[in-house]
N, C-alpha and C positions, 0 to 999 in steps of 0.2 A: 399542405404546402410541401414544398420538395427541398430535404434538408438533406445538406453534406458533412459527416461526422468524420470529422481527421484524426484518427488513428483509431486502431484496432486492437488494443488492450482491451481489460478489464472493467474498462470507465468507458471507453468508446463504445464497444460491442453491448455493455448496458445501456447506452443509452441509444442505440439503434433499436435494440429493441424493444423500450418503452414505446418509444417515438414511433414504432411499426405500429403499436397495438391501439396506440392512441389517431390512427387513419393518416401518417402523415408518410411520404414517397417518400424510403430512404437509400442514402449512398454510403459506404463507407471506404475510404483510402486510408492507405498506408504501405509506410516501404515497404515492409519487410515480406515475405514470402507465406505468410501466411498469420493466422488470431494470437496475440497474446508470446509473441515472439522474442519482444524487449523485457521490460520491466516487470511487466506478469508472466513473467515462464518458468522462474526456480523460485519463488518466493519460499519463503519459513511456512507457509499453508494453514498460517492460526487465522483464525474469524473471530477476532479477538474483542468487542465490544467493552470487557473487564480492562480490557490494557489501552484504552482509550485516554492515554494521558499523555498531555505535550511534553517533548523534550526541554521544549524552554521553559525550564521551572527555576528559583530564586538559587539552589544548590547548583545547576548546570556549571555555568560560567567556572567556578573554582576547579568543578571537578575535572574539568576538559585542561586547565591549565596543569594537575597535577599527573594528567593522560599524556602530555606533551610531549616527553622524549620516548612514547615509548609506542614503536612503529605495529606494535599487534593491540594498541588500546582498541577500547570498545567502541569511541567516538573520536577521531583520529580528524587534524585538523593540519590541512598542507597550504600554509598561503599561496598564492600565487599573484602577479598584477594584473588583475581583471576588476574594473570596477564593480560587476554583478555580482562577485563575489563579497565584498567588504559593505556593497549596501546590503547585500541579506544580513549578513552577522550582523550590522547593526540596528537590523529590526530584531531580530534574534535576540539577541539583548535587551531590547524594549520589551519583547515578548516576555523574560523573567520575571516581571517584578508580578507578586500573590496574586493581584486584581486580575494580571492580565493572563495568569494560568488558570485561574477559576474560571473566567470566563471560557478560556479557550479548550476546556474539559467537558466543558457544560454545553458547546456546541458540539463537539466530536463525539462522545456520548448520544448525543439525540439523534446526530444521522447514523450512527451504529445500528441504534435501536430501531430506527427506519427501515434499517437498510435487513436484518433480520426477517423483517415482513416483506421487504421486497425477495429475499431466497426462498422462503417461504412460496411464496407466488408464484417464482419460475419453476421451484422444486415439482409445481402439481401443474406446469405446463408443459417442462418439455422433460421432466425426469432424466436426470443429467445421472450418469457414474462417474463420479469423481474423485475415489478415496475419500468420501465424505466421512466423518468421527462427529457425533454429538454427545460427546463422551465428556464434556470442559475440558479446563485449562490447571493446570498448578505450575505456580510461580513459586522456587526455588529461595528460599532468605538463607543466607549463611553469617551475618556478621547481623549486631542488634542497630546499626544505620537502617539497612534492609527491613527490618523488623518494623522501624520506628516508623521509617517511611514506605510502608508496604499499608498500616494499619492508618494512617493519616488520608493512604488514596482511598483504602474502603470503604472511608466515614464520607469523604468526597461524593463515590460511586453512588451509596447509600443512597444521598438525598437527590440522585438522579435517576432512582428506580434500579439500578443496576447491583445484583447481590454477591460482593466478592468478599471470602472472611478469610483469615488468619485464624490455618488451622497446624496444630502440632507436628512434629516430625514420625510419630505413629500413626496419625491421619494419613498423612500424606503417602508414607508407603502400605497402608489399608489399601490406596486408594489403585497406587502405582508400585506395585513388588520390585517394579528392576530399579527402584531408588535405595534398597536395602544395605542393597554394599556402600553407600556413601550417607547413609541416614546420621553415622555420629558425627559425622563434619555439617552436618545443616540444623539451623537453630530453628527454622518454623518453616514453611508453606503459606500460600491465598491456595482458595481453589474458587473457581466460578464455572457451577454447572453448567449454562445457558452460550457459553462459546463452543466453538467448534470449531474443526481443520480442513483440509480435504486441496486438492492438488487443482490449482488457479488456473493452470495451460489446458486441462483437458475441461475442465468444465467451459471456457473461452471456447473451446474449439465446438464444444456441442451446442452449445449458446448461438455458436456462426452460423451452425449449420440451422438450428433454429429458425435466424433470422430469414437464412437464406428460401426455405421453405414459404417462409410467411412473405417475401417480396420484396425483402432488402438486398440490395448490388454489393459486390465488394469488388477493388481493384487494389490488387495488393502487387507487389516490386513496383509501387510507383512514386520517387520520387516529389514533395510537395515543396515548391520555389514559392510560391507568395503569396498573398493575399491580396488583389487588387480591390482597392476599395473607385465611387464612384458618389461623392457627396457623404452622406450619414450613415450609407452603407456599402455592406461588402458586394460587389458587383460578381466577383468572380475568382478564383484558385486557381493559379498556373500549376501546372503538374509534368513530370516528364516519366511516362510511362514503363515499362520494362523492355522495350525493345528502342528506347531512345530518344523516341518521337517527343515533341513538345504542345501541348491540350491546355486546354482549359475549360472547366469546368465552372456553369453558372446554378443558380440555388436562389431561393428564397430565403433562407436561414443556412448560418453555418456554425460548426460545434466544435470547438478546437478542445482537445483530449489527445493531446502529444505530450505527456507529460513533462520530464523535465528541457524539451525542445520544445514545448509553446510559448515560451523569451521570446527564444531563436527567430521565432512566425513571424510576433509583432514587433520586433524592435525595428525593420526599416519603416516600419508606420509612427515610429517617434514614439513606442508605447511601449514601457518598462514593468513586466509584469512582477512582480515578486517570489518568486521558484526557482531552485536553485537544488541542483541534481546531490543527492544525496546516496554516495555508492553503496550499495550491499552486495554480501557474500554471500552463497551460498555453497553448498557441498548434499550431493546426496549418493546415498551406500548404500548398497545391496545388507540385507541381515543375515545373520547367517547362525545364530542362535536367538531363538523367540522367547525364550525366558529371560532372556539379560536386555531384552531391547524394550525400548515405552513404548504402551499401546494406547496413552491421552498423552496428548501435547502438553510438550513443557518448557518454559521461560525460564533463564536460570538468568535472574537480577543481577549478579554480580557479574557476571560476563557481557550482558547484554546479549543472550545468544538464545532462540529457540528452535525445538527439535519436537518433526513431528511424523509423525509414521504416515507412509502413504502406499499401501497395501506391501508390499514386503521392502519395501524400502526406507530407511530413515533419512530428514530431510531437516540438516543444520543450517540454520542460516542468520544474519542477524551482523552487526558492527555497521558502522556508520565513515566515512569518509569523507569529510568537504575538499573535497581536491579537482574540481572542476569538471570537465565530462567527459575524460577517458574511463573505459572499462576496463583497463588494463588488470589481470588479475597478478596482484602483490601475492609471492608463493610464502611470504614472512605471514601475513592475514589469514591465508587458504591451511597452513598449517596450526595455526593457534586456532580455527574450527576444529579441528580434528584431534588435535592435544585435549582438548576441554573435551569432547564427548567422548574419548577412552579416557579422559580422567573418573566421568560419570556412569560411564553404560562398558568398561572394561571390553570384553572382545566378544559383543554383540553385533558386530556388521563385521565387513571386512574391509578395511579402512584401507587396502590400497587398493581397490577398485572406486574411488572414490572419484566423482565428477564435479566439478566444480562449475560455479559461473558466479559470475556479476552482472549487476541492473542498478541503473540510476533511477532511486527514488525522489518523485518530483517534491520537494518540501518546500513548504511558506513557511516562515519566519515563526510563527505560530502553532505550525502544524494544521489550520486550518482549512480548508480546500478552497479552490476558490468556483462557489457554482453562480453560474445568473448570466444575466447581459450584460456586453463588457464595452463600452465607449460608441460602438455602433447598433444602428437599430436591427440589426440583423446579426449578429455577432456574439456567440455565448461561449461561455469556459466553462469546461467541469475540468482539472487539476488540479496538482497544485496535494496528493493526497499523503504522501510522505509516505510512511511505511502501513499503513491501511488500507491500500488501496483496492485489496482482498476482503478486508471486512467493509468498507465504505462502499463498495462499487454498484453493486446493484442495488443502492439506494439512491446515489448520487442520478442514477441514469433513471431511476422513476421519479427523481423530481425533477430533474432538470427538463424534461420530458413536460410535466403536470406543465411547469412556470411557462414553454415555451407554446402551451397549448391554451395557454391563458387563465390554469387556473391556479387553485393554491396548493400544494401541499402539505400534508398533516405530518407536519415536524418542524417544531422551533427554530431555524437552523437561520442566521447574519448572509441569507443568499446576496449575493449581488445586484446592484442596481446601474440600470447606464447609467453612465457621468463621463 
């Protein structure tokens, strides 16, 4: 069948390219001027399966009120009057209570592990250079909170296959030298061999070309206006091209992967998706001493900030902002990146050639994604990934793929059902 996949991330361009392999004519649109341009172009670069744990946990709520007055917190919360906004926060909040974090770890976890096998896959199909590290991950404890709740997530991971320990402050710089200048101020480490890094936009961009090779279209500066439906399904996508013109575009299935703009699509169809743009930072620096800079990615808990090497470059990223869908870069946020890693890695990059950006991650209440068929018979979601959308994505795009191709795939995962 001839399917049209709306937008060209990390989540779309995977799932174009299951959808390719699996015999089905694909399209892919999007604005912007070329793969992986929005949301997946500066990420943090972790493939992080170990760090597979929702924001909405029973401790959340307190801790975002005691972040409140202070405009460089890690999870930074600007109200505004928009109803989309105050109904996420209050699934958000529903999303805290134990039941509903266990669950909601136990599904993000399994498509991790999915999604593993699915890189694995494209690794030995289209051999991508991406600054790839399959070096792990060490997560950063400095206060014994961290500690308490670092070892509670690993008993969690445990019993989902996934092996992350709480190891010493001497492990840890064993493991990683340029943590040495700051080892007496850290009371422990997690390290999780089986993650890995590696830089989101260029692997997107050879992925496209991938696609493109294999028989997939793409139309990128074009504008997507609607969704016209036509009974139980989507009949067709208006679009207005890069030179102005107004098109539309018919399909037998459509894939909507715009992430925190797939609302945006369905709401004149009276349909309220649950995603809500969750801003991140980024910053990345040229290094300019190799022995003082990290060569495995690191998480540092208390900041909510991770740093990950991407061939001579270091790449900080990380904080959260519910503040609606400007990208506007806050220079008060862009500087508390770059305070915390010369607080940690001292004058290992040169931190004023320092480039910055921001991407709205698309987040559910849960932090869950939302994949499957959504209200029409012709009509499927992959969003909705929050801040994984790097380690989620090319798993999300080989099942969404399987389910659209009618069969099942092998991963536990609360897909969607139309209703």
């Amino acid at each position: 069948m001839k399917v049209v996949v709306l937008g060209a991330g990390i989540i779309g361009i995977s799932t174009a390219w299951f959808l390719r392999q699996a015999g089905h004519e694909v399209e892919v649109i999007d604005r912007a001027s070329g793969p992986a341009r929005e949301t997946s172009f500066a990420n943090g670069g972790q493939i992080s399966v170990s760090q597979s744990e929702p924001w909405a946990h029973p401790a959340t709520p307190w801790q975002v009120l005691k972040w409140l007055p202070r405009g460089d917190a890690p999870l930074l919360f600007r109200p505004c009057f928009e109803p989309q906004q105050w109904r996420w926060i209050a699934g958000f909040l529903g999303e805290c209570r134990h039941r509903r974090h266990a669950a909601n770890l136990k599904a993000m976890v399994a498509l991790g592990r999915y999604s593993q096998q699915a890189f694995a896959e494209l690794r030995q199909q289209i051999s991508p250079s991406y600054a790839h590290r399959q070096q792990g991950i060490l997560a950063l404890l400095f206060n014994r909170r961290e500690v308490r709740h670092a070892a509670h997530a690993c008993r969690l991971l445990a019993a989902e296959g996934i092996r992350r320990e709480v190891i010493s402050v001497s492990e840890a710089v064993a493991r990683e030298p340029a943590l040495a200048s700051i080892a007496p101020r850290m009371l422990a480490a997690t390290w999780c061999q089986s993650d890995e890094s590696g830089d989101v936009h260029r692997f997107c961009s050879q992925l496209a070309e991938a696609c493109v090779v294999a028989g997939v279209t793409f139309r990128y500066q074009t504008r997507i206006n609607a969704l016209e439906p036509a009974g139980a399904r989507i009949a067709r996508v208006s679009i207005t091209g890069a030179d102005g013109a107004y098109d539309s575009v018919s399909a037998d299935a459509f894939v909507l992967a715009l992430g925190s703009h797939s609302p945006l699509l369905l709401q004149p169809l009276g349909l309220r998706l649950p995603v809500y743009p969750l801003k991140g930072y980024s910053a990345t620096v040229p290094v300019q001493d190799d022995s003082l800079a990290p060569q495995i990615s690191i998480t540092d808990e208390s900041h909510k900030l991770v740093f990950s090497r991407l061939d001579n470059s270091l790449r900080i990223a990380g904080t959260a902002e519910l503040s609606g869908y400007s990208s506007h870069l806050n220079p008060l946020r862009c500087e508390a990146l770059l305070r915390r890693a010369r607080e940690l890695f001292g004058d290992a990059c040169d931190w004023q050639a320092a480039r910055f950006w921001s991407g709205l991650r698309p987040a559910t209440p849960g932090n869950v994604p939302l994949i499957g068929r959504y209200c029409f018979d012709n009509l499927w979601l992959n969003t909705g990934h929050g801040t994984l959308g790097w380690t989620e994505g090319p798993g999300s795009g080989r099942a969404l793929a399987a389910l659209m191709s009618g069969l099942a795939p092998a991963v536990n995962f609360p897909f969607l059902r139309a209703g």
